[in-house]
N, C-alpha and C positions, 0 to 999 in steps of 0.2 A: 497277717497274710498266711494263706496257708497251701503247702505243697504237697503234689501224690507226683510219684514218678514208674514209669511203666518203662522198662526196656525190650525194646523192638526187636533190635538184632545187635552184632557185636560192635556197631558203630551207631547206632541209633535211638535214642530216647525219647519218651514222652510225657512230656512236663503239665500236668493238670493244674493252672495255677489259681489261686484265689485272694481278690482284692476288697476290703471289708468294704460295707458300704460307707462306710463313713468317709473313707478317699474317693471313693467314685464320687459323692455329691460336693465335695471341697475341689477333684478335679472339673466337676461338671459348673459351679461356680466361679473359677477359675477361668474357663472357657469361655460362659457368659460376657464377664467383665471385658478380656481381651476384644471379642466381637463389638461390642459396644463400644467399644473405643477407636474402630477400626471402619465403624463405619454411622452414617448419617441417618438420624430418624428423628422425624417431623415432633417438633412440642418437645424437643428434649435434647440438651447439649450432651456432647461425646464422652461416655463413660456414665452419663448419669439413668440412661433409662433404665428400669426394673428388669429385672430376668424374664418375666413371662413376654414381655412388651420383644426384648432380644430375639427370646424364642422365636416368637412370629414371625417377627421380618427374616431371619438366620435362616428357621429350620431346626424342627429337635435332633435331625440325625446330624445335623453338622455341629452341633456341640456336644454330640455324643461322640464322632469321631475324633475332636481337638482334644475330649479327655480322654479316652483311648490314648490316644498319640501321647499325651503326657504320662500315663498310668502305664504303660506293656515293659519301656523300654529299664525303669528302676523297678518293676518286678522280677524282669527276665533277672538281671545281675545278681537280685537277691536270690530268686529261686536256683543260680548258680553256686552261688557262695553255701547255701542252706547244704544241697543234693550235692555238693564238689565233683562237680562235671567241669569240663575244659571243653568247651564249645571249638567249630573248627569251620563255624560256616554261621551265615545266618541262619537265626531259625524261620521256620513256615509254622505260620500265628492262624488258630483257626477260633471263635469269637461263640461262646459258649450264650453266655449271658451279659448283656450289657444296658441295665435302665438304672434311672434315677432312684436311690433310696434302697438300692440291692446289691447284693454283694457283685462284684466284676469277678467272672470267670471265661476263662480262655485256655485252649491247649497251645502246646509249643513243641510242635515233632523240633527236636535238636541235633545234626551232628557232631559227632563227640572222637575225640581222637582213638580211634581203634584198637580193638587188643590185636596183640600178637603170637603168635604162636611159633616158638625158636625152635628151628631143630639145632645140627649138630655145630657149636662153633667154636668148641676148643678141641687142639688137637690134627685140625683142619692138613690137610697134605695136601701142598703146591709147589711146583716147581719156580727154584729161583735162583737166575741168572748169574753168574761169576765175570766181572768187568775184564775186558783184554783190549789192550791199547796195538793197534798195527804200526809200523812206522810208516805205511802208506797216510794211514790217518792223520801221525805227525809233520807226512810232508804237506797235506794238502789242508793243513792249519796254519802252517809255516807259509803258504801260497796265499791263505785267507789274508793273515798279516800283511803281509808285502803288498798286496792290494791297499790293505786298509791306508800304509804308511806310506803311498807311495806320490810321486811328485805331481803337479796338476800346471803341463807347460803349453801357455798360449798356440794356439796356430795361426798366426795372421796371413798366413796363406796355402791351405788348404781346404779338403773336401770335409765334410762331415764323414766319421767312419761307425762302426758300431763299438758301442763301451763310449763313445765322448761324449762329455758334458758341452750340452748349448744353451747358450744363455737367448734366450728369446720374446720377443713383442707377439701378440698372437691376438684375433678376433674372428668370432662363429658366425657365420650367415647361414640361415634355413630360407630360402629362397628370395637373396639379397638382404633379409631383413634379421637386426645384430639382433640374438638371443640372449637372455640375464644368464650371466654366469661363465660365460663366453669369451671373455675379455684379460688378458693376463699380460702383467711389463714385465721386466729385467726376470722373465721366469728359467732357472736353471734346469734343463730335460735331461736325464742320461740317456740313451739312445740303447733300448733294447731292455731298457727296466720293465716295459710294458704300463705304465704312470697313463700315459694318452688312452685315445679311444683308439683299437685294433686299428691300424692302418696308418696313423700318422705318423707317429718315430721312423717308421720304414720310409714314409716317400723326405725325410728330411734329408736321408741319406745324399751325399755326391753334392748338396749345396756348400757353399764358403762365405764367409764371414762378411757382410754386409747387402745379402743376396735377400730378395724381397722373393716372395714364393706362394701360389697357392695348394692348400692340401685338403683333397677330396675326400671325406669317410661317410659312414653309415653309424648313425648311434644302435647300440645294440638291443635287441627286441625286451630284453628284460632291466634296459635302463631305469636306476631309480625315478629319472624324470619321466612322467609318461608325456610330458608334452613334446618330446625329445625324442624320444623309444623310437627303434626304426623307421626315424626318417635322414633322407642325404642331408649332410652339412661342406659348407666350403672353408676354411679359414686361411685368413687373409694371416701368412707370417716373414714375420722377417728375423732373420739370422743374424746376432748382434757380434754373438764371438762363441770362438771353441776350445775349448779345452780337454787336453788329451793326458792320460795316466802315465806314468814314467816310472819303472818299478826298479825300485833299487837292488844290487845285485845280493844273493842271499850268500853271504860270508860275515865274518867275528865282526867287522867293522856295524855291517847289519843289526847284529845283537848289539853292539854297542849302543846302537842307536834310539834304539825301541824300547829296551829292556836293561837288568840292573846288573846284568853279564857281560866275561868281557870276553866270551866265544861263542860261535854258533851251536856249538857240540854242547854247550850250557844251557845254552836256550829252548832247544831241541828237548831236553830230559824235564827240564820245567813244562812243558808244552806236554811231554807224554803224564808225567805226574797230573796235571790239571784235569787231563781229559779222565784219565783214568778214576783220580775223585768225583769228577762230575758225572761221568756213569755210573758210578757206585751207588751216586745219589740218586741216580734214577733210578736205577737196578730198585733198590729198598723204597722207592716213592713206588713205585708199578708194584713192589708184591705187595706193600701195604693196600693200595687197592682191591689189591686179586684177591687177597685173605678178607676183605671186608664184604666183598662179591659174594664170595662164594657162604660166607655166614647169611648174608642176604636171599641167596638163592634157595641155604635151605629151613630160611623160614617162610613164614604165609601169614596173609593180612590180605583183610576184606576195605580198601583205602574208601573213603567216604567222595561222591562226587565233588560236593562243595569243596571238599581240600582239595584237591586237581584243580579246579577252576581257579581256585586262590593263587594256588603257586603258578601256573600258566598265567595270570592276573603280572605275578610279579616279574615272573621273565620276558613277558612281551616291554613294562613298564623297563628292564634294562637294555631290551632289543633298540628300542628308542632312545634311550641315553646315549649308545655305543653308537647308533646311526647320526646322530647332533653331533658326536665326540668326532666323527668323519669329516665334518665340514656337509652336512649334506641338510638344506633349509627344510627348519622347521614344518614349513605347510607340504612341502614333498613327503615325508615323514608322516606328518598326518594324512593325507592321502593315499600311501603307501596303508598304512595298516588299514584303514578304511577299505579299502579295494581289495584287501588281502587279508582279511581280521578271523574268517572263520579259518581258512588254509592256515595262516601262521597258528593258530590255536590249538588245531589239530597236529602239525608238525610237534610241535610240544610237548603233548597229552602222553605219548611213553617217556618221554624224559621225566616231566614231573612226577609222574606216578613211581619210578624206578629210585627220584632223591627224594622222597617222601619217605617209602619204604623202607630204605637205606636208615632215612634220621631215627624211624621208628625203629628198628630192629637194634640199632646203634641202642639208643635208650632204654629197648628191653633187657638187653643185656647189664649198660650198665644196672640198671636198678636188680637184676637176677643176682650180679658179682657184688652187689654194696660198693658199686663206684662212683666214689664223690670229689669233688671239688675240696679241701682242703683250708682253710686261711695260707698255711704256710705256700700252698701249690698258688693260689693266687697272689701270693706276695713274690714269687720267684717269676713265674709270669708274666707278672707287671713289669720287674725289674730288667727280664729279658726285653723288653719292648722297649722300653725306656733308654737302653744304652744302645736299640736299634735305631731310634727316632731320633738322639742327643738329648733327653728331656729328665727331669729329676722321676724317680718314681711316685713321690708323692704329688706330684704333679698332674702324671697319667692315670690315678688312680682317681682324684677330685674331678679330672674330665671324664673318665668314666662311669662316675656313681652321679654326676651332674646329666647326663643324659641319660639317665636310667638304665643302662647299659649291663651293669652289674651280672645281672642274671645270665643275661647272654652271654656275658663272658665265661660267665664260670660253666654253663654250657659247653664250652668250646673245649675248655680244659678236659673236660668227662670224658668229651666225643674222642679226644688225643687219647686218653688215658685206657680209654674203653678198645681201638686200636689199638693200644700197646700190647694190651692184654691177650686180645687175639692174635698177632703176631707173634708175641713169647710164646703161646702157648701150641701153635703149628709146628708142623714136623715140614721143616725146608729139606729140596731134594735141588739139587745144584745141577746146572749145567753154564755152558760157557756162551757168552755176549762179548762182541768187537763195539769200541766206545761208541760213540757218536761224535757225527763230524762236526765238530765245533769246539769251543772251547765253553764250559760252563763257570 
C-alpha cells in the first residue's frame, strides 16, 4: 500500500491512498462468494455458482462496492499509523479508481486535531480572593442546622400551613380521564418546596388531616410531556396527615446534641472554621479556573467542525442520562430531543467549542513545558483514589488498565499538573471574599 499526504490547512489533510491490485481482486472475490451465498440462482446451490454467473444476477458495481467497504476502512488505519495523524472526525472518502485487476485508489480529506498557537501563559496576573467568614454567616448556618435537626410533630388536628410535610393520595384527570404518571400513595409534599406543578402546594393550604380535596392547575407550556404541556388538569387528593417542624432552641444543650461539643460558643467556631476552609477551597478552585481562562483566551486555534459535532454528540448523549436519572420516561426523552435536536445542538456549539479549546491549549502547553505523567505520579494517584473509594491500590489499578483506561488516566494527571504550573507561575493580587452560605 502506498501513501502521499497533502496538508490543506492547519487542521486538514489529504490522504491519497493506494491499494495493490492484488487485494482489490482477493477483496473483489471475497465479495463474490459472500453474494452467492446470500442469495438464489437457478442450476446452482448456495455458494456454489462461479463468479461471472454472481456477477450477472448481483451487478458488477455492487461487488465492487462490498470490496470497497471491506478495503477503505484497514487502509484508512494503516495510512494513519504510516502518516501519525490523529484523526478527530470521520473522514470524506472520494473513489479515484476502483476495477478489477488494478490497483484501488482513493483520497481521504481527514480531520486532524489542530495546532495551536500559545500566547502568554506564564506569569499570567489575576486577582484572587482572600476567605472572610461573617458571624451573620455563622448564624444563618447555625439556623441551617436547627432546621435540619429539628423535630417532626403530628398535627391530628389542624390546617395545613406553609414549611409542613403532607403525607398524600393523589390522581390527575385532563378532562375526567386519569393520565400515566398521575397517580401517587402515601406521597410526602413539603408545602412551598415548589416539588408540584405551580399552583398545587398553594391550594393544599387551610386543608386538615383526613380531608378529600380537589386541586385545579395548568401544566406548564414548556412541560417535558408535550402531551401534558399547557393544558387544565384536576386532581383528585386526599390529605392522610401532617407534619410540622419543631426547632430546638439554640443553646450548649443544642451542641450537645448534634455535634461533639459541649457548648454552643464551641460549635459556633467549628462552624466558622468550616466555612472558612470551604471557601478557601473555592477561592483556589475559581482562580485555578480564571488562570487556565485566561491562558485559553490568549491563545488561538482554528477547532475542526467534526470535533464540535463529536463533543455536542457527547453532551446531548449526557443530557439524556441526566434527564432518565430525573425519573422522566424514556420515550418523553426521546421525543424531547427529536422535537428539539437542532435547538439543543446549537445551545451547545459555544460550550463545546470553548472545552475543546481549553483541552488543546491544556496539551500545548503541557507538551511546550515537557509535562508528563510519571510512574511514580501515577502510583501516588492511584493510591490517593484507593483510600478514597476503600479499595487496595493494586486493585484500582488492574480495573483501570482492564478497561483500557490507562492513558486517560494519565491524561488527567498532565491536565492537574499542567494547571499547577500555571497557577505557580502567575502573579496573584488579593482582595477580600465573605464565605459562602453554607457549610462545605
Amino acid at each position: 500500500m502506498a501513501v502521499k499526504m497533502e496538508k490543506m490547512d492547519k487542521s486538514r489533510v489529504l490522504l491519497e491512498i493506494t491499494v495493490e491490485a492484488e487485494k482489490v481482486n482477493a477483496a473483489y472475490n471475497r465479495a463474490a462468494k459472500q453474494a452467492g451465498r446470500e442469495i438464489n440462482i437457478p442450476g446452482f446451490r448456495k455458494g456454489k455458482a462461479p463468479k461471472h454467473i454472481i456477477e450477472r444476477y448481483v451487478g458488477k458495481d455492487y461487488l465492487k462496492d462490498r470490496a470497497m467497504e471491506e478495503l477503505i476502512k484497514p487502509a484508512l488505519l494503516s495510512a494513519y499509523q504510516e502518516t501519525e495523524i490523529l484523526p478527530v472526525s470521520a473522514p470524506t472518502v472520494d473513489i479515484v479508481q476502483m476495477e478489477e485487476d488494478s490497483d484501488f485508489i482513493f483520497k481521504a480529506t481527514v480531520e486532524v486535531k489542530p495546532e495551536v498557537e500559545l500566547g502568554q501563559y506564564i506569569g499570567l496576573e489575576l486577582e484572587k480572593k482572600t476567605a472572610e467568614v461573617t458571624e451573620d454567616q455563622v448564624e444563618q448556618e447555625l439556623k441551617r442546622r436547627q432546621e435540619l435537626y429539628a423535630k417532626l410533630i403530628p398535627i391530628e388536628d389542624g390546617e395545613v400551613l406553609d414549611e409542613d410535610i403532607v403525607t398524600i393520595d393523589y390522581e390527575g384527570f385532563i378532562d375526567d380521564v386519569p393520565f400515566e404518571g398521575g397517580k401517587g400513595e402515601d406521597y410526602e409534599l413539603t408545602i412551598g418546596s415548589g416539588t408540584f406543578i405551580p399552583g398545587f402546594e398553594e391550594q393544599l393550604k387551610g386543608s386538615r388531616p383526613g380531608q378529600e380535596l380537589d386541586i385545579n392547575v395548568r401544566f406548564p407550556d414548556d412541560y417535558y410531556n408535550k402531551d401534558l404541556a399547557g393544558k387544565e388538569a384536576k386532581f383528585k387528593v386526599k390529605v392522610k396527615a401532617i407534619k410540622r417542624k419543631e426547632l430546638a432552641k439554640l443553646d450548649d444543650e443544642f451542641a450537645k446534641d448534634i455535634s461533639e461539643f459541649d457548648t454552643l460558643a464551641e460549635l459556633k467556631e467549628d462552624i466558622k472554621k468550616k466555612l472558612l476552609q470551604g471557601m478557601e477551597r473555592s477561592i483556589e478552585n475559581q482562580y485555578r479556573l480564571e488562570v487556565v481562562q485566561k491562558a485559553v483566551d490568549n491563545a488561538s486555534v482554528e477547532i475542526p467542525e467534526g470535533m464540535i459535532e463529536n463533543r455536542i454528540d457527547s453532551m446531548i448523549q449526557e443530557l439524556q442520562i441526566s434527564m432518565a436519572s430525573q425519573g422522566i420516561p424514556k420515550k418523553y426523552v426521546d421525543r424531547y430531543m427529536k422535537e428539539n435536536n437542532e435547538k439543543v445542538r446549537e445551545t451547545y456549539r459555544a460550550q463545546a467549542a470553548e472545552s475543546i479549546k481549553t483541552e488543546l491549549v491544556l496539551e500545548a502547553i503541557a507538551k511546550k513545558e515537557n509535562i508528563t505523567a510519571s510512574d511514580e505520579d501515577v502510583a501516588k494517584e492511584i493510591e490517593k483514589m484507593a483510600t478514597q473509594y476503600g479499595r487496595s491500590a493494586e486493585e484500582l489499578k488492574a480495573a483501570i488498565e482492564s478497561r483500557g483506561e490507562m492513558e486517560w488516566f494519565k491524561l488527567g494527571i498532565v491536565t492537574e499538573k499542567t494547571i499547577d504550573f500555571l497557577v505557580n507561575s502567575s502573579v496573584k493580587k488579593d482582595s477580600t471574599s465573605q464565605a459562602a452560605n453554607k457549610e462545605e
